[in-house]
Each structure stands twice: as structure tokens, then as C-alpha cells.
N, C-alpha and C positions, 0 to 999 in steps of 0.2 A: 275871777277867771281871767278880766282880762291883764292880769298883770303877767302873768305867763304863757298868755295864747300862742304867741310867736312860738315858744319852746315845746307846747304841746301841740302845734300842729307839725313842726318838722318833725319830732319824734314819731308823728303818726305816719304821716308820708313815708317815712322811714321802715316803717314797722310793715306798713302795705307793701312796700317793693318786694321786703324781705321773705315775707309771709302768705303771698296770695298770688304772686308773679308765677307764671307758669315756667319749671326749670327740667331741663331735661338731660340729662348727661348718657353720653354717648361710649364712655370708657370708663371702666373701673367704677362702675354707678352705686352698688354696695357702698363701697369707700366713701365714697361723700356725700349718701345719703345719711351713713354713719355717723360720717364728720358733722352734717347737717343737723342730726338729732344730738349731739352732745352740745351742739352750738346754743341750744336753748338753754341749757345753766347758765352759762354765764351771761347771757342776753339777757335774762330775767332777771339776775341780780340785779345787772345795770337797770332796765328797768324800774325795777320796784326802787330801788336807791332813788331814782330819777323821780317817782311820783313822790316821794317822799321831801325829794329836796324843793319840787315844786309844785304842791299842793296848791291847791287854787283860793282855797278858803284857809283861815286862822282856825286851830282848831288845838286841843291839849298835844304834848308829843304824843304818848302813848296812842292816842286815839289816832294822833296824824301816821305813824306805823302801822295800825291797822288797817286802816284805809288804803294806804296804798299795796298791801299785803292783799285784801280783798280785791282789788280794782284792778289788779297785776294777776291776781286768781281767776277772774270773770272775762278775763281777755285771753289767758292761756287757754279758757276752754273753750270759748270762743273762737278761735282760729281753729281750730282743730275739726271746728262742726263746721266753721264757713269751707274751709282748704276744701273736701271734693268740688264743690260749685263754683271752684277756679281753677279745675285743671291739676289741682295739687293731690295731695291725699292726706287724709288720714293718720295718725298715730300716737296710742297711747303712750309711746314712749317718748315721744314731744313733750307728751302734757305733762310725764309723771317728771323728767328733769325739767322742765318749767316749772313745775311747784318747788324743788327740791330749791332751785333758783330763789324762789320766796324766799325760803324758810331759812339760805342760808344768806339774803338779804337783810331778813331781822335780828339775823344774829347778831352780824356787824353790824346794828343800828342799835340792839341793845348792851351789845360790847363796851363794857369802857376801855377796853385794852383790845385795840382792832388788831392787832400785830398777832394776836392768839387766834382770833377767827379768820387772819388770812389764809394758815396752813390746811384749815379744815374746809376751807373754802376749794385748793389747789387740789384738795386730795380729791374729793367729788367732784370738780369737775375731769381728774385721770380717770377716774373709777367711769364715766360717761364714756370718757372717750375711749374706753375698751374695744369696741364692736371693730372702730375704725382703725385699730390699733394692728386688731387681728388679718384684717382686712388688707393692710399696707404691709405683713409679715408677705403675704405671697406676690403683690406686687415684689417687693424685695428680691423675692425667690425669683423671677420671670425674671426682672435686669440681670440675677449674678449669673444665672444657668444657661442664658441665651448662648447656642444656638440649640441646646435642649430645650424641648415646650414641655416636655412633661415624663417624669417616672414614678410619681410618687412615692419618694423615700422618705416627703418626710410630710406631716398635716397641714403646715403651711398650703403645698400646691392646693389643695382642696380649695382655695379663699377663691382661685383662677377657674372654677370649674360648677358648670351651672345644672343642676340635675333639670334642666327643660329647654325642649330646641325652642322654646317661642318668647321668651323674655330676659331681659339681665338683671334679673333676681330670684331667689332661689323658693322653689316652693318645692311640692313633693308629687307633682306628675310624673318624674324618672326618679327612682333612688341610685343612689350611688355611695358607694364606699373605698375604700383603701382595704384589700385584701392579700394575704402572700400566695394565693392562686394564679398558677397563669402569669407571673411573672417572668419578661424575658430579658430584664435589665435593673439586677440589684435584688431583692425579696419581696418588692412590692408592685401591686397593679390597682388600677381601678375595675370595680365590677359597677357594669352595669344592668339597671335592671328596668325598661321601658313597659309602660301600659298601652290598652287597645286605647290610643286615644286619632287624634289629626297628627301630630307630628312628635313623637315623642321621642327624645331624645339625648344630646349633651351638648353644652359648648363649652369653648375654650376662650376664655377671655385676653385677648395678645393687646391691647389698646395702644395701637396705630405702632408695630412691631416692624422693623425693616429686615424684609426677605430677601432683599436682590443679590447677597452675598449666597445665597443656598444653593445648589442645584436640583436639590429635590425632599420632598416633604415624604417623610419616612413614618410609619407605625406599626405596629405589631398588634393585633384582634384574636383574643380567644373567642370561638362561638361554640355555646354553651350546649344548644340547639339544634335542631333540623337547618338548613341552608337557608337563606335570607339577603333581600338585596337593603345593603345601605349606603341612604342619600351622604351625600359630603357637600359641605357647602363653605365657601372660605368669601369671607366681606372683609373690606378695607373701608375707605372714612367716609364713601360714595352715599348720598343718600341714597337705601337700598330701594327705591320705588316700584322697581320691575324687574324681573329673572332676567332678563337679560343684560342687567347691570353687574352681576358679579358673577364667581364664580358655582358651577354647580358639575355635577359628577355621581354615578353610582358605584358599586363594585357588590358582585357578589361575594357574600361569604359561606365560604363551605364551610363542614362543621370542624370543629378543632383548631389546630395553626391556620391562621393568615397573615401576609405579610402583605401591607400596602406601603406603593410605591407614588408620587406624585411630582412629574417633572414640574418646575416652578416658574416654565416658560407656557407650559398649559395653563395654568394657576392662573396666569397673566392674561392668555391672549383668548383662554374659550369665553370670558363676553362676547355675546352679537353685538351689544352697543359700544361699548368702549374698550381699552385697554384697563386692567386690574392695576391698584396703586399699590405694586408691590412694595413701596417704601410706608407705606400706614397700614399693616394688616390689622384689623380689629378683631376679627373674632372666625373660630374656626368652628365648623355644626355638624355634628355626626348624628344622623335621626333615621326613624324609622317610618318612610309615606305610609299613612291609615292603613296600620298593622290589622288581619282578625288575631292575632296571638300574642300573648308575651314571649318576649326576646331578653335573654343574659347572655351578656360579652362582656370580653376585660379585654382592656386596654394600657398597653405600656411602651415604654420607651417612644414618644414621638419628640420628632428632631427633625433641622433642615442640616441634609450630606451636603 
């Protein structure tokens, strides 16, 4: 062991920064949590390569491949149980391309012709990086369509669109969909469909989007329903600490057409505490304050005139 100790403890130091460091992204957080979990194929290769090239004890090949195939396997699942009790989380989809990581490390170790196993190596790790792929399709969408935020004509926008006003990752407290209902720009709209919950709702993913060429923040609301008041909420790059750091706003919706209007100089100055950074908008929240009833609205065409 110690003829390699130098090499296995910076690899481990390494490994802990990478693996246990609490990371929190503030934009487009899908996207590189995405990017994050395909990252473990090719980590792992390296990896298991690495325990292989420096095994600590003398030992048959064969056997020294397996070992480091195991010892690269007991650590992939290993981090995956430690990560909550570092602020991190959880996920089987770490672990399963961290294995895949293995198994396409012994290829290339049983390889006598590694030039064969590089392609199948490149293809899995595309195939990983799918999620983050889709993900970066509707960023795409957000830079070409600016100063359009949304019409959903095409699936991409959906990558931009979070069915719950309280997190930037998608679960199923609000469903939403792409429907040609209610459409008032092009065939398509979003339906939404909110539960009794605290704050249920949608957002809009802009990460740090510059408003100050706009005059006014425009959108079109089908309501589905009886009348109902809905909260608007619009954050820039501020840590959001207290309601009085960003922007906030109701409107009632009557039932059928509405048409909201939003001057971009309100946007900016209804903080109590500060001025709004209308050059970083992050994220826009249309939700419903502790509804007793479900709420369906669709939503289309929102743009800054």
C-alpha cells in the first residue's frame, strides 16, 4: 500500500470534494443535475482503470480486475447511502451509470483491441447524457425565442416549465401539459391543473434573463372554473430570504378569457427592500395561496411588449 498511497489519497480527496460537497444550483438545475448523473460513467471508468493500474498488493491480472471492479462497486454504492447525510441526495441513477462505468472499464481491460471498446464506451456514455441533452433542447428554445417566454408549439418549452410553485425540480403536485385548448398564439397552450395543497402552482425557468428592454410582461389565462385569485411572483438572482426582496402581485381571474398585463417598471420597484435585478430574472411563479379546490387554467402566449 505504501507504494501508492500518495496516488490513493489524492484520488480520494478528489472523490470527497466531488461526491459529498454540498452543490446547489440556482439555474437550469435539472440540466446539471442531469449533466451530473451521466458524469458518473465516465468517472467510474477512470476510476476502476485507476484501481487497477494501482492496486496496492501483487496479485494475478485477472484477479487484480476484479478487485478493482469490486472496490469501484462498493464505493459507487457507498456514496449514494452516504450523499443524504451531506446535504447531497440520493440516486439510483448515479449508481446504475456508475456500474455501467465498471463493466465498461473491464471491457477495455479485457480488450486486446481497445480501439473496439472505445466506441462502445462513447456510445454509453451519449446514451447517459440523454436527460441533460433534453434538458439543454429548451434552454436552446429560451435564447432563440427571447423576447417570447413561452407558447408552447413545440415540447422542448416544457424542459423550461416546472409543474410546482416550490422547487426547481419537477414532481407531480401540479400536472401540466401541452394541449390545443385555449390556445391564443399558434395551436398550442399549457393546461394547468393545481391541487389543495400550500402553494400549488407553475414556474417559469428564465436563469438570470435580461428584462430591461421590455415594457411589459404580457399573458393570456384560460380559467377553466369558477373565479379565483392568482399569486404572480417574479425572482431575479437576489437570495430570495424575505417577500420583500422580490417581486409579488395577485390578479383575479374571471372565468373564461383573461388577459394579464404587467408594467416592467412595477416588476422592478414593488420590492419594500430593494430594487428588482431586472437584468437577471430567474424564474417567474404563477400559484395558487392554500386553495380549498382544484383549479384548471391554460396559459399561452407570454412575452415582454
Amino acid at each position: 500500500m505504501n507504494r501508492y498511497r500518495k496516488q490513493w489519497l489524492t484520488v480520494g480527496a478528489l472523490c470527497v470534494g466531488a461526491f459529498f460537497l454540498p452543490i446547489r444550483f440556482e439555474t437550469d438545475a435539472l440540466f446539471y443535475i442531469h449533466l451530473m448523473d451521466a458524469a458518473h460513467l465516465p468517472v467510474f471508468i477512470a476510476l476502476t482503470l485507476f484501481a487497477h493500474a494501482y492496486w496496492p498488493w501483487e496479485v494475478a491480472p485477472c484477479r487484480r480486475r476484479l478487485l478493482a471492479a469490486g472496490s469501484m462497486a462498493g464505493i459507487s454504492a457507498a456514496i449514494e447511502i452516504i450523499q443524504p447525510l451531506t446535504g447531497r441526495s440520493e440516486s439510483f441513477t448515479d449508481f446504475v451509470n456508475g456500474m455501467m462505468g465498471i463493466l465498461l472499464a473491464l471491457v477495455l481491460l479485457a480488450s486486446r483491441r481497445k480501439l473496439w471498446a472505445l466506441p462502445l464506451a462513447v456510445a454509453c456514455v451519449a446514451v447517459a447524457l440523454q436527460p441533460a441533452w433534453r434538458e439543454f433542447a429548451g434552454m436552446r428554445w429560451r435564447a432563440a425565442h427571447f423576447p417570447l417566454l413561452a407558447d408552447f408549439e413545440t415540447d422542448d418549452e416544457l424542459r423550461l416549465w416546472i409543474g410546482n410553485g416550490l422547487g426547481n425540480v419537477r414532481n407531480d403536485d401540479t400536472a401540466i401539459e401541452r394541449v390545443r385548448q385555449h390556445a391564443t398564439r399558434g395551436e398550442w397552450a399549457l393546461r394547468v391543473v393545481t391541487t389543495v395543497s400550500q402553494w400549488p402552482g407553475v414556474r417559469l425557468l428564465s436563469a438570470k434573463q435580461d428584462w430591461r428592454s421590455g415594457k411589459t410582461l404580457a399573458f393570456d389565462i384560460w380559467n377553466d372554473g369558477p373565479a379565483f385569485t392568482l399569486s404572480i411572483r417574479i425572482d431575479d438572482d437576489f437570495p430570495h430570504k424575505e417577500r420583500g426582496d422580490r417581486y409579488n402581485t395577485t390578479r383575479e381571474l374571471a372565468p373564461g378569457a383573461n388577459h394579464i398585463t404587467i408594467p416592467i417598471a412595477e416588476i422592478e420597484s414593488t420590492p419594500r427592500n430593494r430594487r428588482l435585478n431586472l437584468a437577471a430574472i430567474q424564474r417567474t411563479i404563477l400559484y395558487v395561496n392554500e386553495p380549498t379546490a382544484q383549479h384548471t387554467f391554460y396559459i399561452d402566449s407570454m412575452r415582454l411588449e
